[in-house]
N, CA, C and O atoms as CSV, one atom per row, in Angstrom:
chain,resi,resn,atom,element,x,y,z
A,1,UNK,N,N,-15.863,-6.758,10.047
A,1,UNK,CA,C,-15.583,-6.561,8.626
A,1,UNK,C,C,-14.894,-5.206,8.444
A,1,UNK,O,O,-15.288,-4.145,8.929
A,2,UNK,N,N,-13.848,-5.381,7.705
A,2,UNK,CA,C,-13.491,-4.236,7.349
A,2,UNK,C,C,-13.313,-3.641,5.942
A,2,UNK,O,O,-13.106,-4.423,5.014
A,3,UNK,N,N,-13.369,-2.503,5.744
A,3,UNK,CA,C,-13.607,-2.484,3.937
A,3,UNK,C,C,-12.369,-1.313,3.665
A,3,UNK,O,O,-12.341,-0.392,4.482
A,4,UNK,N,N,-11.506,-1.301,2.732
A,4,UNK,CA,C,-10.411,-0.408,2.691
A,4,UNK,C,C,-10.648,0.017,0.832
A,4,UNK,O,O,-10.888,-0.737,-0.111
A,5,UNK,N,N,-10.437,1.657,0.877
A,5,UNK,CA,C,-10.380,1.617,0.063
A,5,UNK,C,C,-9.010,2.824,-0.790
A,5,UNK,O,O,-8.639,3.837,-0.196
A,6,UNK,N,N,-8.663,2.584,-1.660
A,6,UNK,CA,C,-7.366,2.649,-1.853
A,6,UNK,C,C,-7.664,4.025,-2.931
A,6,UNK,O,O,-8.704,3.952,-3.586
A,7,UNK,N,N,-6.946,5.039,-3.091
A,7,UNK,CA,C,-6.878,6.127,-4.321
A,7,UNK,C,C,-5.585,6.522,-4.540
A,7,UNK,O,O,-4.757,6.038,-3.768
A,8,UNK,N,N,-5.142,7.364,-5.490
A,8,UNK,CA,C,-3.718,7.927,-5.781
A,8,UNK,C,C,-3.192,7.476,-7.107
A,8,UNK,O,O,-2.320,8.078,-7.734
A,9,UNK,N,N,-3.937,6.092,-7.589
A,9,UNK,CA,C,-2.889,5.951,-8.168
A,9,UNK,C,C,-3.215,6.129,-9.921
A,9,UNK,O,O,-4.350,6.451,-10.273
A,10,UNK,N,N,-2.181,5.904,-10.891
A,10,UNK,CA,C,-2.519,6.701,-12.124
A,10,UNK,C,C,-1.254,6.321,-13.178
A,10,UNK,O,O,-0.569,5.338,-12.893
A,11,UNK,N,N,-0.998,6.962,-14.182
A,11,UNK,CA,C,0.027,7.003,-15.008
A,11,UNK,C,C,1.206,8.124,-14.697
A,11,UNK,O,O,0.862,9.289,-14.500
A,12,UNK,N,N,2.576,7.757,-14.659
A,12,UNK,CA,C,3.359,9.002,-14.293
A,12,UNK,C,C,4.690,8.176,-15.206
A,12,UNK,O,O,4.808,7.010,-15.584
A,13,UNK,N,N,5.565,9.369,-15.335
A,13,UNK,CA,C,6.973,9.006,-15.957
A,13,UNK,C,C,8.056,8.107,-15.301
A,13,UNK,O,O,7.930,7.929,-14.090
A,14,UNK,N,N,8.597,7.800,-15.627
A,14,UNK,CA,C,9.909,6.917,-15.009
A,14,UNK,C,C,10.692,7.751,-14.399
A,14,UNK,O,O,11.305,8.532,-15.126
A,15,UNK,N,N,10.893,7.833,-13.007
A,15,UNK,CA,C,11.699,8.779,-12.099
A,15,UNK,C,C,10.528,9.875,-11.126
A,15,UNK,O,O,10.840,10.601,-10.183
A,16,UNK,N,N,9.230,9.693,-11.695
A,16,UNK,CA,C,8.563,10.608,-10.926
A,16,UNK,C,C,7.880,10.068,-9.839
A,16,UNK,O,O,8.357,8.940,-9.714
A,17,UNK,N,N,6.988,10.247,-8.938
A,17,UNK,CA,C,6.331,10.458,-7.509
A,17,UNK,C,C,4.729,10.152,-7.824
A,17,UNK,O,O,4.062,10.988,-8.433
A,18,UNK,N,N,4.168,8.925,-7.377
A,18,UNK,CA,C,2.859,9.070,-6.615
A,18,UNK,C,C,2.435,8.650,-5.258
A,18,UNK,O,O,3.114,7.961,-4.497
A,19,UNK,N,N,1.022,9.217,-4.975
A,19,UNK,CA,C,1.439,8.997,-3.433
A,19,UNK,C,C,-0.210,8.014,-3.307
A,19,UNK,O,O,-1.204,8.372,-3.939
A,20,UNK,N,N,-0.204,7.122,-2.641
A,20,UNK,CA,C,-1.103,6.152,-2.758
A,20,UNK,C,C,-1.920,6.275,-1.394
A,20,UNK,O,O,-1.268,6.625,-0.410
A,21,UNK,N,N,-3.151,6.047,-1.250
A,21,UNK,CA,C,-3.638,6.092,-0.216
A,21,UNK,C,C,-4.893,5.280,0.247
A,21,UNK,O,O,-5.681,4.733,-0.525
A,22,UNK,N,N,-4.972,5.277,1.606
A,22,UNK,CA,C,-5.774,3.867,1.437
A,22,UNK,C,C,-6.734,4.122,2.772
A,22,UNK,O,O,-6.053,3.848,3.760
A,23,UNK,N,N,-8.219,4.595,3.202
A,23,UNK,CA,C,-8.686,4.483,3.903
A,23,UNK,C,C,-9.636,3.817,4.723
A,23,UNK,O,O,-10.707,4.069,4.170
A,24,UNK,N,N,-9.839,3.203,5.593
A,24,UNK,CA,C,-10.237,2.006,6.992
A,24,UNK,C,C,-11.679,2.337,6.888
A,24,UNK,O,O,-11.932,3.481,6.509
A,25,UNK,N,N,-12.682,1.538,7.159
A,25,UNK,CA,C,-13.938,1.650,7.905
A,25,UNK,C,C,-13.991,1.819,8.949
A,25,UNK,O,O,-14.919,2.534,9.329
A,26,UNK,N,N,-13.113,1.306,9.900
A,26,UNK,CA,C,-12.797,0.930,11.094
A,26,UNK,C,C,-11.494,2.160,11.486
A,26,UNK,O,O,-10.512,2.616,10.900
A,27,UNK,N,N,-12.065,2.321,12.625
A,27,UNK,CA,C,-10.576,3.121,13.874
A,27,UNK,C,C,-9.417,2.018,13.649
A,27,UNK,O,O,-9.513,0.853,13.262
A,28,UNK,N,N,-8.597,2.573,13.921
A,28,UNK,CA,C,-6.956,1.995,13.058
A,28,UNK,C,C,-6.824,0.646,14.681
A,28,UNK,O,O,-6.421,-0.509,14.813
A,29,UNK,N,N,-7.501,1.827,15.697
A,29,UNK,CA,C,-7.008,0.800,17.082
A,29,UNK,C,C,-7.311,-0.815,16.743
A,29,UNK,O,O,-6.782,-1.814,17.233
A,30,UNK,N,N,-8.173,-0.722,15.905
A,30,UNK,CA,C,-9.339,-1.954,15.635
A,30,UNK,C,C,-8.539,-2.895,14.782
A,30,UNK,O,O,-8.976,-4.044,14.722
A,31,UNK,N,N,-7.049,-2.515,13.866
A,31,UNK,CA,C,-6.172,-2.664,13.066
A,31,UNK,C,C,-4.592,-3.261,13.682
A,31,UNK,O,O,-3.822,-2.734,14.484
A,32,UNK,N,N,-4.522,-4.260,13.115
A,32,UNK,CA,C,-2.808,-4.398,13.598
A,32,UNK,C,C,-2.170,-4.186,12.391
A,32,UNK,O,O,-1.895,-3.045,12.020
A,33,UNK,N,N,-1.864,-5.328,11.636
A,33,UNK,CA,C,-0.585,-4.917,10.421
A,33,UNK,C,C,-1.834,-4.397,9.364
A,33,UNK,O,O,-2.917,-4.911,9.086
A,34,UNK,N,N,-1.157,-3.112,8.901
A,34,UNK,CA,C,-1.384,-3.110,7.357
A,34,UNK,C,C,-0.162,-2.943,6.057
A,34,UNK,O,O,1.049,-2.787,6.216
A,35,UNK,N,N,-0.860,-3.025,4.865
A,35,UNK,CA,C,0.247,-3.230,3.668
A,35,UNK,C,C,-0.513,-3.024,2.862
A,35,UNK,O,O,-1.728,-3.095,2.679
A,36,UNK,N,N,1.059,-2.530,1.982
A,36,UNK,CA,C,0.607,-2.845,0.082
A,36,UNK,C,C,1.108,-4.026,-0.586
A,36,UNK,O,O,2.007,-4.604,0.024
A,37,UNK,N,N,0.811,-4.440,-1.497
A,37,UNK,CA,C,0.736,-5.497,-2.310
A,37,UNK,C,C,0.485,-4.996,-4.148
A,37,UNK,O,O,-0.522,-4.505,-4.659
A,38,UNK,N,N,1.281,-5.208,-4.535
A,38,UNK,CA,C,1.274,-5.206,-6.183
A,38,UNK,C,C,1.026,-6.320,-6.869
A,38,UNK,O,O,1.228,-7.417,-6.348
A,39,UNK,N,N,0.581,-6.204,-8.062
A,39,UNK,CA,C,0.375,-7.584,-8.790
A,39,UNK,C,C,0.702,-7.021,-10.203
A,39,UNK,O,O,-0.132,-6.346,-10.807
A,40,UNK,N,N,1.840,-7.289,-10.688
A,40,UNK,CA,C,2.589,-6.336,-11.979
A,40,UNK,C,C,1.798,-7.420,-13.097
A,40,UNK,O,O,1.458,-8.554,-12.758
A,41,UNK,N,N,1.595,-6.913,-14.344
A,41,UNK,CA,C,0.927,-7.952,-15.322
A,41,UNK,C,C,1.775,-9.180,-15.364
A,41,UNK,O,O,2.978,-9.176,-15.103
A,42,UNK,N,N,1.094,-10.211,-15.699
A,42,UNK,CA,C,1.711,-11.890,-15.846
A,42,UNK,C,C,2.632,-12.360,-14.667
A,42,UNK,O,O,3.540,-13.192,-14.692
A,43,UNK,N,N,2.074,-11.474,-13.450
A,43,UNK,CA,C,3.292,-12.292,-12.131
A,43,UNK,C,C,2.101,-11.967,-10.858
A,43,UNK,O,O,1.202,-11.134,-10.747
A,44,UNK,N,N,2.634,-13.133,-9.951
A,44,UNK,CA,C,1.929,-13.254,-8.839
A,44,UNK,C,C,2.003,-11.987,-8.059
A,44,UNK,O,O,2.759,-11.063,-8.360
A,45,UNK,N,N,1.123,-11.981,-6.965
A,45,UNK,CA,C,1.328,-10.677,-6.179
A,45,UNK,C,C,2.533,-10.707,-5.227
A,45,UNK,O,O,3.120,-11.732,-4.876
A,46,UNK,N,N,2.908,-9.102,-4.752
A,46,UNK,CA,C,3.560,-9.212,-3.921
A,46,UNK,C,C,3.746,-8.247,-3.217
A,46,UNK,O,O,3.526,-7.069,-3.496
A,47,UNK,N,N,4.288,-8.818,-1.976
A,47,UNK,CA,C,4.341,-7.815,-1.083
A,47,UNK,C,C,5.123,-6.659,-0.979
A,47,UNK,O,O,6.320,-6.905,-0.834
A,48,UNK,N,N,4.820,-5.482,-1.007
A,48,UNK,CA,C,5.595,-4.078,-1.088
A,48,UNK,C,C,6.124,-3.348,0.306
A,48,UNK,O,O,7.288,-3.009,0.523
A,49,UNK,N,N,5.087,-3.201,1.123
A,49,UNK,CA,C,5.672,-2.258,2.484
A,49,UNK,C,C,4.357,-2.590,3.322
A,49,UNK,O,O,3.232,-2.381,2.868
A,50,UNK,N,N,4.653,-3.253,4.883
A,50,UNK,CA,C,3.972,-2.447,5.593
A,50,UNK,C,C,4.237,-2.109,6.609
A,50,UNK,O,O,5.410,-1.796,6.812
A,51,UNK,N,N,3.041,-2.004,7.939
A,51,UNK,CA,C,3.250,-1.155,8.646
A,51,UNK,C,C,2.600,-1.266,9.995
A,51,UNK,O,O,1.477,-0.764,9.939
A,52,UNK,N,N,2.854,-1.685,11.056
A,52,UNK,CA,C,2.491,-2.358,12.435
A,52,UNK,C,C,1.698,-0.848,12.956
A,52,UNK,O,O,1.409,0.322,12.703
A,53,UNK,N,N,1.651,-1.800,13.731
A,53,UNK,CA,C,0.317,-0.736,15.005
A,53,UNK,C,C,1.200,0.433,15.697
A,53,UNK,O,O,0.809,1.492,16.187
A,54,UNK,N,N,2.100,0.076,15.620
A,54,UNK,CA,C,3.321,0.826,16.724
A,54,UNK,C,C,4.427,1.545,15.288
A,54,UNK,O,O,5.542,2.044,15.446
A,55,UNK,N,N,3.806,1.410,14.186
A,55,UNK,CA,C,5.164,2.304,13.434
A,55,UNK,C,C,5.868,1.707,12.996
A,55,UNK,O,O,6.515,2.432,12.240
A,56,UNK,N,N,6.356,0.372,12.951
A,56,UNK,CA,C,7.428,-0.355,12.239
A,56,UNK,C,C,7.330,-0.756,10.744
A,56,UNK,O,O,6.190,-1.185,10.564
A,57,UNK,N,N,7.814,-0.783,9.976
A,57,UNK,CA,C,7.768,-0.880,8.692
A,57,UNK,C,C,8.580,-2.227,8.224
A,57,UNK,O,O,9.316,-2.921,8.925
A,58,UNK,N,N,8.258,-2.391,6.923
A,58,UNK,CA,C,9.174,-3.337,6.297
A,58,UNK,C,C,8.948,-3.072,4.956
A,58,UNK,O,O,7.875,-2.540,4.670
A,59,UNK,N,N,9.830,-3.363,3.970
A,59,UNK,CA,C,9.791,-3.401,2.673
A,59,UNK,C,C,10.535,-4.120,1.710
A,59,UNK,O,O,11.748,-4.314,1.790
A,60,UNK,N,N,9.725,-4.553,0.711
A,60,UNK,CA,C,10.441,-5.506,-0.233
A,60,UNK,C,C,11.703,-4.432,-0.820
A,60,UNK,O,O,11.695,-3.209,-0.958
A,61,UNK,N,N,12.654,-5.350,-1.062
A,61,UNK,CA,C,14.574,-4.997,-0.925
A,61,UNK,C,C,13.980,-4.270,-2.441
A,61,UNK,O,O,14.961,-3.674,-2.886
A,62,UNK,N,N,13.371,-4.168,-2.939
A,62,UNK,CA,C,13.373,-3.314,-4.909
A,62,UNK,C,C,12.288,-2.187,-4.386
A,62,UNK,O,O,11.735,-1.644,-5.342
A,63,UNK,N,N,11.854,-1.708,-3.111
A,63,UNK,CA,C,11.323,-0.581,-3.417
A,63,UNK,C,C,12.166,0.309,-2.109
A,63,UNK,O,O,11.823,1.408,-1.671
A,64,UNK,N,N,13.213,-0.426,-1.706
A,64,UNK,CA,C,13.610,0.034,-0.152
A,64,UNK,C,C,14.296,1.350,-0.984
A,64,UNK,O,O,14.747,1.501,-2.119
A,65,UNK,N,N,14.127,2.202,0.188
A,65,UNK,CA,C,14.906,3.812,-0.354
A,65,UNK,C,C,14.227,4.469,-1.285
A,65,UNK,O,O,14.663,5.580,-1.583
A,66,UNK,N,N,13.375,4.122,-1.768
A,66,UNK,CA,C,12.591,4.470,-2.717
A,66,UNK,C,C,10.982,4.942,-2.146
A,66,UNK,O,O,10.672,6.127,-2.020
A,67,UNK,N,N,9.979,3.717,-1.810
A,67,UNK,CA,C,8.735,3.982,-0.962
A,67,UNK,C,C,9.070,4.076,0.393
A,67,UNK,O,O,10.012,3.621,1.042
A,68,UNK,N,N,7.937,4.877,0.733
A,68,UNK,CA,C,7.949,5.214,2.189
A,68,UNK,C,C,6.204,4.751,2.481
A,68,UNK,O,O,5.243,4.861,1.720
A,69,UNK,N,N,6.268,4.293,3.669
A,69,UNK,CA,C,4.476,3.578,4.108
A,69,UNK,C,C,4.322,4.676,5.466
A,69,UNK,O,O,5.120,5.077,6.314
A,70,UNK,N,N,3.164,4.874,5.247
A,70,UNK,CA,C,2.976,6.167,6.816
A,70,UNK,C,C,1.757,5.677,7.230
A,70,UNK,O,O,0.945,5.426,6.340
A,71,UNK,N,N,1.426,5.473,8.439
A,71,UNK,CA,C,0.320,5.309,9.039
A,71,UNK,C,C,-0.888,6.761,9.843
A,71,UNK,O,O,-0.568,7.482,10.788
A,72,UNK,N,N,-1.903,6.788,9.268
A,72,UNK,CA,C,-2.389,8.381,10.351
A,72,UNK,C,C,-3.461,7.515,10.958
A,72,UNK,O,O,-4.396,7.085,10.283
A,73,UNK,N,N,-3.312,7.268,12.231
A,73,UNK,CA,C,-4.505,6.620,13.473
A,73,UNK,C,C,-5.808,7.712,13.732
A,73,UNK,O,O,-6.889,7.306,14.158
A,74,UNK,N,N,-5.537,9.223,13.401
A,74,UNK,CA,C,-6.435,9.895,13.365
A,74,UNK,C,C,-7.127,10.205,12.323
A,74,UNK,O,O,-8.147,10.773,12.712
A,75,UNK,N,N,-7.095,10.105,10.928
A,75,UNK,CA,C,-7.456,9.488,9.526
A,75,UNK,C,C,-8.133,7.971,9.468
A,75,UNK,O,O,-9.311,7.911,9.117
A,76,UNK,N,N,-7.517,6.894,9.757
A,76,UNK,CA,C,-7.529,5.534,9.602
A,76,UNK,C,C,-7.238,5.436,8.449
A,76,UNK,O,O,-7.651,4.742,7.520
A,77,UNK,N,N,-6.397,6.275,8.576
A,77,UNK,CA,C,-5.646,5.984,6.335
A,77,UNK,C,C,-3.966,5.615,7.112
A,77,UNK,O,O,-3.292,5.891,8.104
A,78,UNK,N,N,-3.927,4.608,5.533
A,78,UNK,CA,C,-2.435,4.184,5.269
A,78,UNK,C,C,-2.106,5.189,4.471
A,78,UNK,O,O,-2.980,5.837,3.895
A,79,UNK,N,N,-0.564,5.499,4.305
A,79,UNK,CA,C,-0.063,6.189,2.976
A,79,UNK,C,C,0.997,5.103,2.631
A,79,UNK,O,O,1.386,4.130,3.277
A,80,UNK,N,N,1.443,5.727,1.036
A,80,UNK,CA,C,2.562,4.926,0.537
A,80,UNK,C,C,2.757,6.183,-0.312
A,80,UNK,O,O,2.018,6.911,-0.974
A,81,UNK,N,N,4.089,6.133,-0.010
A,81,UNK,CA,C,4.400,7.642,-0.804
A,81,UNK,C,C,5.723,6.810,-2.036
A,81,UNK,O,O,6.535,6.060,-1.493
A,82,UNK,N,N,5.806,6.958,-3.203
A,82,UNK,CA,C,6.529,6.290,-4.201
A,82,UNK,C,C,7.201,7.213,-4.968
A,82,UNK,O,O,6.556,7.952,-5.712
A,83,UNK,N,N,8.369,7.282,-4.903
A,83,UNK,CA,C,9.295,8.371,-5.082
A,83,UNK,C,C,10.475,7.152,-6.229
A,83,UNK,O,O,10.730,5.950,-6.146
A,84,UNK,N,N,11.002,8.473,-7.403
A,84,UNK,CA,C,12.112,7.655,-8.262
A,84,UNK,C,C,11.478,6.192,-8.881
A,84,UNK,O,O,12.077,5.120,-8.970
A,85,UNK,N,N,10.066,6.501,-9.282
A,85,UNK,CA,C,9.482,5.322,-9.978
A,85,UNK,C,C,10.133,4.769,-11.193
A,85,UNK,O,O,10.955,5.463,-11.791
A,86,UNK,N,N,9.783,3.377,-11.677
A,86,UNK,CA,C,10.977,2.287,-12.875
A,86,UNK,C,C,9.497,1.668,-12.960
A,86,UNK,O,O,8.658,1.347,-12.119
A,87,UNK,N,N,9.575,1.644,-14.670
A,87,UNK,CA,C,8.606,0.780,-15.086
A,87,UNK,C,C,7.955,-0.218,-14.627
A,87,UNK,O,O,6.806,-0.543,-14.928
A,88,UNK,N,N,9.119,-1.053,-13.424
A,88,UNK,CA,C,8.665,-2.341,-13.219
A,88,UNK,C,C,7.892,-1.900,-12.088
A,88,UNK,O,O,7.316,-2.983,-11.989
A,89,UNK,N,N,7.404,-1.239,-11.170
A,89,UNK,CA,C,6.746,-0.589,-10.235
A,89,UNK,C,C,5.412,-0.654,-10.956
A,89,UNK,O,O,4.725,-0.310,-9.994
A,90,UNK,N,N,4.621,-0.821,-11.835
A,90,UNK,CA,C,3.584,-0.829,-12.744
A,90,UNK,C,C,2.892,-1.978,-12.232
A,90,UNK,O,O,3.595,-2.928,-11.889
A,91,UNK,N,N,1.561,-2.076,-12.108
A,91,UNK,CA,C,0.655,-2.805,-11.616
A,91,UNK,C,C,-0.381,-2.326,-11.007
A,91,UNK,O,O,-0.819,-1.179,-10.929
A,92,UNK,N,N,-0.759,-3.399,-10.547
A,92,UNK,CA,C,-2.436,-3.125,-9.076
A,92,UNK,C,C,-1.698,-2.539,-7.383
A,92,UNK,O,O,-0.803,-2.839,-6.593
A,93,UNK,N,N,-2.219,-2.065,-7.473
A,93,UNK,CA,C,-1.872,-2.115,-5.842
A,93,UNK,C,C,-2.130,-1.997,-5.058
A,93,UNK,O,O,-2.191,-0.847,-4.622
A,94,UNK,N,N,-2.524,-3.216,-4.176
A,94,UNK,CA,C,-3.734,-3.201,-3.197
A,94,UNK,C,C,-3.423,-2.974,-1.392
A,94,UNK,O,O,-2.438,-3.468,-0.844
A,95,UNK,N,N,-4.157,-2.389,-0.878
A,95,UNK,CA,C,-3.967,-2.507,0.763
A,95,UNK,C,C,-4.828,-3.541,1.264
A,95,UNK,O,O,-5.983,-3.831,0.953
A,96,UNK,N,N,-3.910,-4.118,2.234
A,96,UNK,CA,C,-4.357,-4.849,3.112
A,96,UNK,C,C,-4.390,-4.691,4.518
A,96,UNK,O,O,-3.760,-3.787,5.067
A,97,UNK,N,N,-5.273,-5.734,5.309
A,97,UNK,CA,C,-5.497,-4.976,6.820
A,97,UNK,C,C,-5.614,-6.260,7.593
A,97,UNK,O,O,-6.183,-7.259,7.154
A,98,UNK,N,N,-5.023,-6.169,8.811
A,98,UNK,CA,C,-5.138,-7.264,9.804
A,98,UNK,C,C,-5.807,-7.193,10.538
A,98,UNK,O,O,-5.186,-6.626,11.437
A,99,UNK,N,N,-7.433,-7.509,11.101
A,99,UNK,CA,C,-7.861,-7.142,12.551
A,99,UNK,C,C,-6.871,-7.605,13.745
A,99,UNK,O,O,-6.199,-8.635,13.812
A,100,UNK,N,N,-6.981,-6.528,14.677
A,100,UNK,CA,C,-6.197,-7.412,15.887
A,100,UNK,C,C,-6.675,-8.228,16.369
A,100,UNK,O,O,-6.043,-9.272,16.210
A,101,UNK,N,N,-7.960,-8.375,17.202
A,101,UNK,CA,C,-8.562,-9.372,17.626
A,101,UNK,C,C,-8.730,-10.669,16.701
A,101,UNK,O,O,-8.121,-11.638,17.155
A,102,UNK,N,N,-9.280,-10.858,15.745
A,102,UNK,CA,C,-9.723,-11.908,14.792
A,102,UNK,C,C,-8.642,-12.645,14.246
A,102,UNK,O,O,-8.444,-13.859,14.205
A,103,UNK,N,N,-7.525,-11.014,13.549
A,103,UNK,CA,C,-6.787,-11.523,12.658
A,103,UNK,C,C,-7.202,-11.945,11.402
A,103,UNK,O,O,-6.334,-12.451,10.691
A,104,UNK,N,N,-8.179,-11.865,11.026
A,104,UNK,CA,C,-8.555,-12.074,9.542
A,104,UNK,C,C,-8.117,-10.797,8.436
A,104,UNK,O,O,-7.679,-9.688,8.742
A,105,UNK,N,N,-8.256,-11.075,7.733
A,105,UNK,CA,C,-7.525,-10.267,6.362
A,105,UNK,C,C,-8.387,-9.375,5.643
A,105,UNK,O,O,-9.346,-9.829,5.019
A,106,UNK,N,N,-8.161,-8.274,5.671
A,106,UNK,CA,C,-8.808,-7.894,4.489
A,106,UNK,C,C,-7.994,-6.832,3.021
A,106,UNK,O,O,-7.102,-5.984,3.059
A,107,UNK,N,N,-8.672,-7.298,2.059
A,107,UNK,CA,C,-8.179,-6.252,1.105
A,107,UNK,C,C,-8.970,-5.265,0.316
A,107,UNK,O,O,-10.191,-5.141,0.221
A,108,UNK,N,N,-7.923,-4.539,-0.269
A,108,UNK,CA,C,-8.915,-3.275,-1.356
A,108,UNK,C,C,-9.190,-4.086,-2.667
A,108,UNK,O,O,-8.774,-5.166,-3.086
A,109,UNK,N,N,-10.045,-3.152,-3.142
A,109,UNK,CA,C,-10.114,-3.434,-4.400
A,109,UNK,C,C,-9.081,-2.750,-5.570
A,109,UNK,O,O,-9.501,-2.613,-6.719
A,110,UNK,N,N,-8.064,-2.442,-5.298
A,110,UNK,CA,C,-6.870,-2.140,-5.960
A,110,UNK,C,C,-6.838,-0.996,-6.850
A,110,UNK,O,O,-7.832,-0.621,-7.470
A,111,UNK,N,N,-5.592,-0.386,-6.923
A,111,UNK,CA,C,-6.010,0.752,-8.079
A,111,UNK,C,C,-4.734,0.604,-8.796
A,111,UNK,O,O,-3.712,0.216,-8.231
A,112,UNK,N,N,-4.796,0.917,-10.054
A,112,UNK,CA,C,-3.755,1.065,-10.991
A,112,UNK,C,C,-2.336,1.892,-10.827
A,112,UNK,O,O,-2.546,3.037,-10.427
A,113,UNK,N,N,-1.051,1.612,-11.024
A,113,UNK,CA,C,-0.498,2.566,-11.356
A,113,UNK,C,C,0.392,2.243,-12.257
A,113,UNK,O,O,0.906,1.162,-11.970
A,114,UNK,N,N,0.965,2.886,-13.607
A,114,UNK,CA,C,1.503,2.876,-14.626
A,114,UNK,C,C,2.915,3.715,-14.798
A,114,UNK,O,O,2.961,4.927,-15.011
A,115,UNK,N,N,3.806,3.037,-14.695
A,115,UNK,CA,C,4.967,3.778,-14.537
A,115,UNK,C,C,5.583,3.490,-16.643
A,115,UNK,O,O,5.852,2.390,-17.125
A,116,UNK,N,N,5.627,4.863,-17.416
A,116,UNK,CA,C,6.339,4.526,-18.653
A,116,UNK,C,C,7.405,5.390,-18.627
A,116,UNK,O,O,7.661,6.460,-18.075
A,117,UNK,N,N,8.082,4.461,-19.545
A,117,UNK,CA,C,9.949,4.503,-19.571
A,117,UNK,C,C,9.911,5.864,-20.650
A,117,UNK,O,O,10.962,6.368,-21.045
């Protein structure tokens, strides 16, 4: 079982910076993919950035150049650093975690962030 839990996030202006963070129960070794996930009001969730065992990233094409996802193996924290925020960036935003062995899923219990125009 793994339990993740997520802080950072809040109300900020349109164009400004928060930095999201998300820490493991578990040693990261114990971890393969992790991610964020948004769920903006009245739309399904979705996937934002993540981030393999080895450093590789990916990100949905509306936050590319914009978020950055960092992994610290000596923490067992994810980061998501969100730079040049747009209203539509507004939602939940949750981390998720892959065991390696199992492969089962887990998520946070999400935290807010509010981007106004």
């Amino acid at each position: 079982q793994v339990q993740l839990v997520e802080s950072g996030g809040g109300l900020v202006q349109a164009g400004g910076s928060l930095r999201l963070s998300c820490t493991a129960s578990v040693r990261m070794s114990h971890i393969n993919i992790m991610g964020w996930y948004r769920r903006a009001p009245g739309k399904q969730r979705e996937m934002v950035a993540q981030i393999t065992s080895t450093g590789s990233t990916n990100y949905d094409y509306s936050v590319k150049g914009r978020f950055t996802t960092s992994r610290d193996n000596v923490k067992n924290k994810v980061n998501l650093q969100m730079n040049n925020l747009e209203p539509k960036d507004s939602g939940v935003y949750y981390c998720t975690a892959r065991a390696r062995i199992s492969d089962d899923g887990f998520w946070g219990q999400g935290t807010q962030v509010i981007v106004s125009s």
